[in-house]
C-alpha positions in Angstrom: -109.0 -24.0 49.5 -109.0 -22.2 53.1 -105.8 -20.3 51.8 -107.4 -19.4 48.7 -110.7 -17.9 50.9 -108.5 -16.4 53.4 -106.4 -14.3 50.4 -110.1 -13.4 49.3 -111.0 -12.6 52.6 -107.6 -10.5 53.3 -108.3 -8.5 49.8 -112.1 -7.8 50.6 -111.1 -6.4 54.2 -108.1 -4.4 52.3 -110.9 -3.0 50.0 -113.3 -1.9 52.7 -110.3 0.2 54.7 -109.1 1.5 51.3 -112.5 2.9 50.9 -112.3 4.5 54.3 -109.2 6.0 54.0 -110.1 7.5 50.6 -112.9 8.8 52.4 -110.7 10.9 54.6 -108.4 11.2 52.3 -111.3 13.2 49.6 -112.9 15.4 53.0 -109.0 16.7 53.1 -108.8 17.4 49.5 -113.0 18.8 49.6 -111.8 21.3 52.5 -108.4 22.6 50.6 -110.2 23.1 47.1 -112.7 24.9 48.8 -111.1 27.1 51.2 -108.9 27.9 47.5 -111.6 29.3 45.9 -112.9 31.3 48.9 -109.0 32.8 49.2 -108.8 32.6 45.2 -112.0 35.0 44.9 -110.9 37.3 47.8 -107.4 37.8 46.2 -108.7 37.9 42.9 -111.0 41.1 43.9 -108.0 42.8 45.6 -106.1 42.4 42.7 -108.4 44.0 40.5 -108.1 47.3 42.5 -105.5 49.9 41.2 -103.0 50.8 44.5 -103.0 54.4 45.8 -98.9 54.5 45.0 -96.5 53.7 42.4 -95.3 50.3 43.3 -92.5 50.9 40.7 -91.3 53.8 42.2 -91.1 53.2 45.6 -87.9 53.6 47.5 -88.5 50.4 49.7 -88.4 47.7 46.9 -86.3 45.1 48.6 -83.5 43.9 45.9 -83.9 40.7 44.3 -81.2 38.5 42.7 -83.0 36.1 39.6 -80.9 32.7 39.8 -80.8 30.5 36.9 -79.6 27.7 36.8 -78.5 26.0 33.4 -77.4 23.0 32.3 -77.7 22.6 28.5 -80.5 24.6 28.1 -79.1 26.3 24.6 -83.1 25.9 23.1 -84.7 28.2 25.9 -82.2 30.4 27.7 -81.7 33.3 25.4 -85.6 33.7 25.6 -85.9 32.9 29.3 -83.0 35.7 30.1 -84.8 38.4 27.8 -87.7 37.5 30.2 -85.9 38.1 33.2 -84.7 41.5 32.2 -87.4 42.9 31.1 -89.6 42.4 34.2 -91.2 45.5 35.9 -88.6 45.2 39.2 -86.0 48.4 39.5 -83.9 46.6 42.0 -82.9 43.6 40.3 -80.0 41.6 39.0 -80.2 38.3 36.8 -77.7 35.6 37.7 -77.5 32.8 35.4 -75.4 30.1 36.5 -73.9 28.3 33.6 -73.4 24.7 35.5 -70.8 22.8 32.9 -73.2 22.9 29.8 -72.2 20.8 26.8 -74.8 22.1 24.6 -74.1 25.8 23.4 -75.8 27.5 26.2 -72.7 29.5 27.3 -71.9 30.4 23.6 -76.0 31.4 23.3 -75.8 33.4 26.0 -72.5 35.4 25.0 -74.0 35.5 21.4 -77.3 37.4 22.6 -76.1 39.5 25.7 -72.6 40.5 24.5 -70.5 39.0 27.4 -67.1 39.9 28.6 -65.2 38.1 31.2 -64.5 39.9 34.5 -60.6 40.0 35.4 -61.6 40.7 39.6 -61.0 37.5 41.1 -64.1 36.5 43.7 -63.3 37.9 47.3 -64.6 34.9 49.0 -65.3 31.0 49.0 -68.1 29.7 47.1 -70.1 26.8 48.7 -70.1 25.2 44.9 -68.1 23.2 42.1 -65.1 25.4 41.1 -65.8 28.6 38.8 -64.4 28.7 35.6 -65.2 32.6 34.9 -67.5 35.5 35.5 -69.1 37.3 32.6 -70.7 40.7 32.7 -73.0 41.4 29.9 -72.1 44.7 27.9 -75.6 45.1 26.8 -77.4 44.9 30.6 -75.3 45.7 33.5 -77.4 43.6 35.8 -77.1 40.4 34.0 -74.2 38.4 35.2 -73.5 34.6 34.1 -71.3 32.5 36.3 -69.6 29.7 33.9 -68.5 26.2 36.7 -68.1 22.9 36.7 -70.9 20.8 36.6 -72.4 20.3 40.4 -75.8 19.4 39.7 -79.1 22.5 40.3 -78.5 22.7 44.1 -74.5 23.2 43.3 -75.5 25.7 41.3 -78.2 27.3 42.8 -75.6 27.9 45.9 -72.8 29.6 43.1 -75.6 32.5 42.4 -77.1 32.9 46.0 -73.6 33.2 47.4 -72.5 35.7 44.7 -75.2 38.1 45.3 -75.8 40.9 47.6 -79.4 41.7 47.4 -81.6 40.8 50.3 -84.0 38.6 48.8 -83.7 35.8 45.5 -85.6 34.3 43.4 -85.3 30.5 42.0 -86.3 30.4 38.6 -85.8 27.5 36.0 -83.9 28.3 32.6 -86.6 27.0 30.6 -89.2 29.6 32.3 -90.9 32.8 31.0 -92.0 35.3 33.6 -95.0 37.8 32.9 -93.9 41.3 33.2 -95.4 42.5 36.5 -95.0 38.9 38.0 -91.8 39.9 40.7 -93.3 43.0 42.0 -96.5 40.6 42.6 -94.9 37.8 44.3 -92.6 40.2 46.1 -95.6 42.1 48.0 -95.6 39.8 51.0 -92.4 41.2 51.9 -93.5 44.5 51.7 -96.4 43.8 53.3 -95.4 42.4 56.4 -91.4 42.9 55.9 -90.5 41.4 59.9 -92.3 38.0 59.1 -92.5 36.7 55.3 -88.8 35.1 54.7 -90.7 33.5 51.2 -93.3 34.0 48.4 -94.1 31.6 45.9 -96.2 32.3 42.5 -97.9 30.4 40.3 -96.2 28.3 37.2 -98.5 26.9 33.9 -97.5 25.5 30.8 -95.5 27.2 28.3 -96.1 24.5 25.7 -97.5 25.8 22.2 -98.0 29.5 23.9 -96.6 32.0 21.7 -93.6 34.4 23.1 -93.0 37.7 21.7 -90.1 40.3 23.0 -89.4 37.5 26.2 -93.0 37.5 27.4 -95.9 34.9 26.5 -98.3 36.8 23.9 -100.7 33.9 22.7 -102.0 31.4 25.6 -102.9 28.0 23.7 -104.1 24.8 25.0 -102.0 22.4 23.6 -102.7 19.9 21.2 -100.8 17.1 22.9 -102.9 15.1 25.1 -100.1 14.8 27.1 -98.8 18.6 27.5 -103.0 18.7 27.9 -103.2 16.6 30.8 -100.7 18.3 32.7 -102.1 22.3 32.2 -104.9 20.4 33.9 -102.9 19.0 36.8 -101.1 22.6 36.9 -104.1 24.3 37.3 -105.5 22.3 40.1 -102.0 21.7 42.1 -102.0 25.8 42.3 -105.3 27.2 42.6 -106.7 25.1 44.5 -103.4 22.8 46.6 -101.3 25.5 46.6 -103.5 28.2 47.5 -105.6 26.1 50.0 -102.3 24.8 51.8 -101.6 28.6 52.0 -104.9 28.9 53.4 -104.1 26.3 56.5 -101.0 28.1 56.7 -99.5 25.1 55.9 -97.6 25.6 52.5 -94.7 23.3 52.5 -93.9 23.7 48.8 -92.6 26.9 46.8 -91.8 25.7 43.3 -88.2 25.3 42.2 -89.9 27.4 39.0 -90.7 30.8 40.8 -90.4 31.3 44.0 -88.7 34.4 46.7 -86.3 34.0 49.8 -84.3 35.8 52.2 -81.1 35.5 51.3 -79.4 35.4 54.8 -81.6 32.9 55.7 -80.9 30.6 52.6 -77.2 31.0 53.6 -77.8 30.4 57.2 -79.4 27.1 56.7 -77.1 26.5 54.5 -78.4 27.0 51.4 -79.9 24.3 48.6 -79.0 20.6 50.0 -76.6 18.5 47.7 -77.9 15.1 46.5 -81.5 15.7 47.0 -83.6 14.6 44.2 -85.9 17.5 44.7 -83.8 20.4 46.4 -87.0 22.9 46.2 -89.2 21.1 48.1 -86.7 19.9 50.7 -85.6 23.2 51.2 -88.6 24.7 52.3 -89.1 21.9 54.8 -85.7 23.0 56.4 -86.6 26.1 56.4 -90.1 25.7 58.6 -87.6 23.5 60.7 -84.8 26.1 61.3 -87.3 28.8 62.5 -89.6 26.6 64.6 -86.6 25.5 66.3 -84.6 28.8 66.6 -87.9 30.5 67.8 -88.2 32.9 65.2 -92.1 34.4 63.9 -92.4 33.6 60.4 -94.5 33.3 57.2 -94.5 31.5 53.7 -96.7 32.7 51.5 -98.5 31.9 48.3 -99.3 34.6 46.0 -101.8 33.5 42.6 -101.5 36.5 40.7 -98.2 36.2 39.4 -97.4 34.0 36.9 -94.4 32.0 35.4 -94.6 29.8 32.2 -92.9 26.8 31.8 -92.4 23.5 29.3 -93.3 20.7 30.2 -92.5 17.0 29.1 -94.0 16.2 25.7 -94.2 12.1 25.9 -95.3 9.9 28.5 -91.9 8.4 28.7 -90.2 11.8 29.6 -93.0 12.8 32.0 -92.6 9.1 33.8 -89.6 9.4 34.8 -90.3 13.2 36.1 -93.1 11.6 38.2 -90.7 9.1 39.0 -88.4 11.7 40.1 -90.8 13.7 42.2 -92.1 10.6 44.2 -88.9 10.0 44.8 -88.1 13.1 46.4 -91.2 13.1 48.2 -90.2 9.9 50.4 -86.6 11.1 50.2 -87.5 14.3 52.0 -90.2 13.3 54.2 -88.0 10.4 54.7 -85.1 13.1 56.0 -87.3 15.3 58.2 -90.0 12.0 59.7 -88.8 13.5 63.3 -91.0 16.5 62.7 -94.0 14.7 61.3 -97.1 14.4 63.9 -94.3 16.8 66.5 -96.8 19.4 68.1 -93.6 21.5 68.3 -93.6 22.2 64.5 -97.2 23.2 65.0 -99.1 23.5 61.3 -96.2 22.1 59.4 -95.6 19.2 62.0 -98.8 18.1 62.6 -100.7 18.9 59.1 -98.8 19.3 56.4 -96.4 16.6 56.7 -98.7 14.4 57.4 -100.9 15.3 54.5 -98.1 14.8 52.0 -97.0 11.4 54.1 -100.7 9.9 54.0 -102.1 11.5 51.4 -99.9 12.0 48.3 -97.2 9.1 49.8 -99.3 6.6 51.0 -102.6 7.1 49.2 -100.8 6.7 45.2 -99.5 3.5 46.9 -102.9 2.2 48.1 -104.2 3.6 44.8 -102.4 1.1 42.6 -103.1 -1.8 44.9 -106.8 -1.1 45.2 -107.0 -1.6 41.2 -104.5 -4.3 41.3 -106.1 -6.1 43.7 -109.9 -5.5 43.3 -110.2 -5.5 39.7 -109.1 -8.5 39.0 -111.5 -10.2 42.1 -114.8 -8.5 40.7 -114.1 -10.1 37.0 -113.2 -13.7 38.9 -116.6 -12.8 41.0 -115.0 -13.9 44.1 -116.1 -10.2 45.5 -118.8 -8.1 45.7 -118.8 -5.3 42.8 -119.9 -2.4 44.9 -116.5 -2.8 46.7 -114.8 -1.8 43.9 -117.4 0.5 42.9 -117.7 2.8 45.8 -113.1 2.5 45.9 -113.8 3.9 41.7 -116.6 6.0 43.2 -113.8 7.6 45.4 -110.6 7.9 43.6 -111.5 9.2 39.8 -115.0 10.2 39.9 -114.6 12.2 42.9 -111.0 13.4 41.2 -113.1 14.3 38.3 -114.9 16.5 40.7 -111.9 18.2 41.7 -110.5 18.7 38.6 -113.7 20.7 37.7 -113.6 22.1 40.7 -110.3 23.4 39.8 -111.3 24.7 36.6 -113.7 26.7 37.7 -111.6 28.5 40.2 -109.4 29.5 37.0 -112.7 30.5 35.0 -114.7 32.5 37.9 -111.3 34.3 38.1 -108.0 35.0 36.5 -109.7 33.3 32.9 -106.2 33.0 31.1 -108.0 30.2 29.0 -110.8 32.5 28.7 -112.3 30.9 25.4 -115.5 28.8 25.8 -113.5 26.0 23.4 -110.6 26.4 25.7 -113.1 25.7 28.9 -114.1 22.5 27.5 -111.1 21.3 26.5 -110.0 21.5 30.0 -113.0 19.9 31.4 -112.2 16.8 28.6 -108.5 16.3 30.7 -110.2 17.1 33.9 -112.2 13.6 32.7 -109.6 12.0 31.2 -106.5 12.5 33.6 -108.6 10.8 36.5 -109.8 7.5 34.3 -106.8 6.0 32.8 -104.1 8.5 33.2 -104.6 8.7 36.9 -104.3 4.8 37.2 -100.6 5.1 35.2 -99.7 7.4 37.8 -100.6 5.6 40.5 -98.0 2.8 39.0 -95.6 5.5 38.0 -95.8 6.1 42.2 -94.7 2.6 42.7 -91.9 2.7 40.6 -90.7 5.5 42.0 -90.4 3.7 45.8 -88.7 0.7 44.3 -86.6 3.3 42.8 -86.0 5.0 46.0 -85.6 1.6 48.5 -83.0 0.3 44.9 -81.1 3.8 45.6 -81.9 5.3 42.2 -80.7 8.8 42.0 -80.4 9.8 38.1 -82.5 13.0 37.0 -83.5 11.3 33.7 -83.9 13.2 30.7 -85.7 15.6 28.6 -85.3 17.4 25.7 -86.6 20.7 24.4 -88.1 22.3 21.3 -87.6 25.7 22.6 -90.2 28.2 22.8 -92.6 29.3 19.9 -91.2 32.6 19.3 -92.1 35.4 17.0 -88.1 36.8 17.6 -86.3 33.8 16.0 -86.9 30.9 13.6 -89.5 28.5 15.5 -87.7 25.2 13.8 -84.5 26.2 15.8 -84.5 23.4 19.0 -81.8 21.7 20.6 -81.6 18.4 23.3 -81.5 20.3 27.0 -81.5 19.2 30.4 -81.7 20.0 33.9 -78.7 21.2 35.7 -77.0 18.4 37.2 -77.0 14.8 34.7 -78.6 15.2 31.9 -81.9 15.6 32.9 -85.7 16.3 32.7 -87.8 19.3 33.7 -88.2 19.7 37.3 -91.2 22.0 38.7 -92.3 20.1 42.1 -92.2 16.8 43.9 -95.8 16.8 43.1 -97.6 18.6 41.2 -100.8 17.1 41.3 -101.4 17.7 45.1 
């Protein structure tokens, strides 16, 4: 009987310092949504006003090499590729790295772009699975497509960024649309303050059930899918208001694998995109911070809200579990990889604020989540606690996440309104409900699956397969299974999203 009181007593005291911490944990997320809308509204208002020059036309456009990876994306890439050559950029060449596709996506994209192989042999070593071919398109003579062995996305991420001599790149997924104006957007940092930004990252939302038209997104639709719903909820917040508010701290650790701009030297000096990492974009900018902290050098990364890329995004809560279970896993993988730099005064922002944050708050605090509901419920219905324990932990997690969510919505509204209808608006204060009572309790057990899949050594991508996009250029009912490049896989934006 004194064991049984002791467990109580062990899970009442674990309840009362999960409430703390959550308590901390909310100020930190209260101060980054709010210093997002303050920066969200400033940048918004600068946006609006016309510039004195032709951005177009000026001779200092840096040059920008769009690298696409694609493994058995046949369902999205011929739309995706239109997208990326008709973007409002003079100085740009699209790179499409076809990484051992089984699907059709090679023959898609010689089908659409009119490709013919180039007889030059390549002049140098590539850091990357071996390279079947070259193709120049006869149609566009700055799209190239790189056909190799499969490598996996960093493998072939490295193929494009060493085959290209612009100065800068940009890291787009094959199964995203950009809008038109979007590259010269997230490119003005660098013109900006040229000596110090070495990477921009934009904005990515949900592609699912938007119309596209010519390779650009013409209809914006909330989904009908609760699912696809739930997560152009969780988009919404993780970039106007994490995102954005990180950037504010100046400590943005995360430039989405989906759209985001980097120095090329510097990618190759670090050596570019790291093999075997379960989420290369998110590890990669954490080596970055850490090569220029420790070589000395003055830097910036930047996030930039105005430019947009759309994206799909899983359709079932199968595929999109093991895409959360994938992210987690990269999360501890790569905090995991750099833990010397977290709390180190040395890496200033990044060292002694960001890490952390992701370590205690998006780590730690999804793990304490699941316990606290494990652990608490289940005490309140035996009555061997109080209920205001649990009460004030439910007060903390989803009814102050509900908060945020709204929060978060109302920065989009107040601002850039690309859900601008007033059905639209509610619809997306319903998921801001819903995601935080039920679907953010699967989540937090999705979290713990995905450390028993890191500590078990789990390093499969998953899968997910794609309906293509809604398109008034080509039948709609045309789809086909796609993946990730690398195994057979499922979309990959982030290791988290929802921060």
């Amino acid at each position: 009987m004194t064991s049984v009181a002791s467990v109580v007593d062990a899970i009442n005291a674990f309840g009362l310092v999960a409430i703390a911490y959550f308590a901390l944990l909310n100020a930190n997320y209260l101060l980054i949504h709010v210093l997002a809308l303050w920066e969200l509204r400033s940048r918004s208002r600068e946006a609006s006003w016309e510039p004195p020059y032709d951005e177009l036309g000026s001779p200092f456009l840096p040059g920008i090499a769009i690298l696409v990876p694609a493994y058995n994306e046949a369902a999205t890439i011929e739309e995706s590729v239109r997208s990326f050559l008709t973007l409002e950029y003079t100085e740009k060449e699209i790179i499409v790295v076809n990484d051992g596709s089984t699907d059709g996506t090679l023959a898609e994209l010689q089908s659409a772009y009119d490709l013919v192989e180039m007889d030059a042999e390549i002049p140098f070593d590539v850091p990357s699975e071996p390279i079947t071919a070259v193709y120049r398109s006869m149609t566009h003579e700055n799209l190239t497509v790189v056909d190799k062995a499969n490598g996996g996305k960093s493998d072939a991420l490295n193929a494009g960024l060493w085959l290209t001599d612009k100065e800068l790149f940009c890291a787009v997924d094959a199964d995203t649309i950009i809008d038109r104006d979007a590259l010269l957007k997230v490119v003005t940092p660098f013109l900006e303050r040229p000596e110090t930004i070495v990477a921009s990252g934009g904005t990515v939302r949900v592609a699912n059930q938007c119309t596209v038209e010519h390779g650009q997104i013409r209809d914006v639709r909330m989904p009908t899918n609760p699912v696809v719903g739930l997560q152009v909820m969780e988009y919404l917040r993780a970039f106007y208001s994490g995102r954005l508010g990180l950037d504010r701290l100046r400590s943005l650790i995360i430039i989405s694998g989906a759209f985001g701009v980097f120095k090329t030297d510097l990618a190759r000096e670090i050596g570019g995109y790291r093999e075997g990492t379960v989420t290369e974009d998110f590890e990669f900018v954490v080596r970055i911070h850490r090569h220029l902290v420790e070589t000395g050098q003055e830097y910036a990364v930047e996030f930039v809200p105005e430019p947009v890329a759309w994206t799909q995004v899983p359709e079932t809560l199968s595929v999109l579990g093991r895409q959360r279970r994938r992210w987690y896993r990269g999360m501890v993988e790569t905090l995991v990889m750099h833990r010397d730099m977290i709390g180190r005064p040395k890496y200033g922002r990044v060292g002694l604020y960001a890490l952390p944050f992701f370590l205690f708050v998006e780590t730690i605090g999804r793990l304490m989540e699941g316990l606290g509901y494990l652990l608490l419920v289940p005490l309140v219905l035996l009555g061997l606690t109080e209920p205001y324990v649990f009460a004030i932990f439910f007060l903390l997690t989803s009814v102050f996440g509900v908060g945020l969510s709204w929060f978060s919505i109302y920065s989009e509204v107040s601002t850039y309104r690309r859900y601008g209808s007033v059905w639209q608006t509610v619809l997306l204060l319903w998921y801001g409900t819903v995601e935080n009572i039920g679907f953010r309790q699967w989540k937090a057990y999705i979290a713990w699956r995905g450390l028993f899949e890191y500590l078990a050594g789990v390093d499969s991508w998953g899968r997910m397969e794609r309906s293509g996009f809604e398109s008034h250029d080509r039948d709609p009912e045309d789809s086909a299974e796609a993946g990730k490049s690398g195994d057979p896989s499922e979309a990959g934006k982030d290791p988290e999203v929802e921060q």
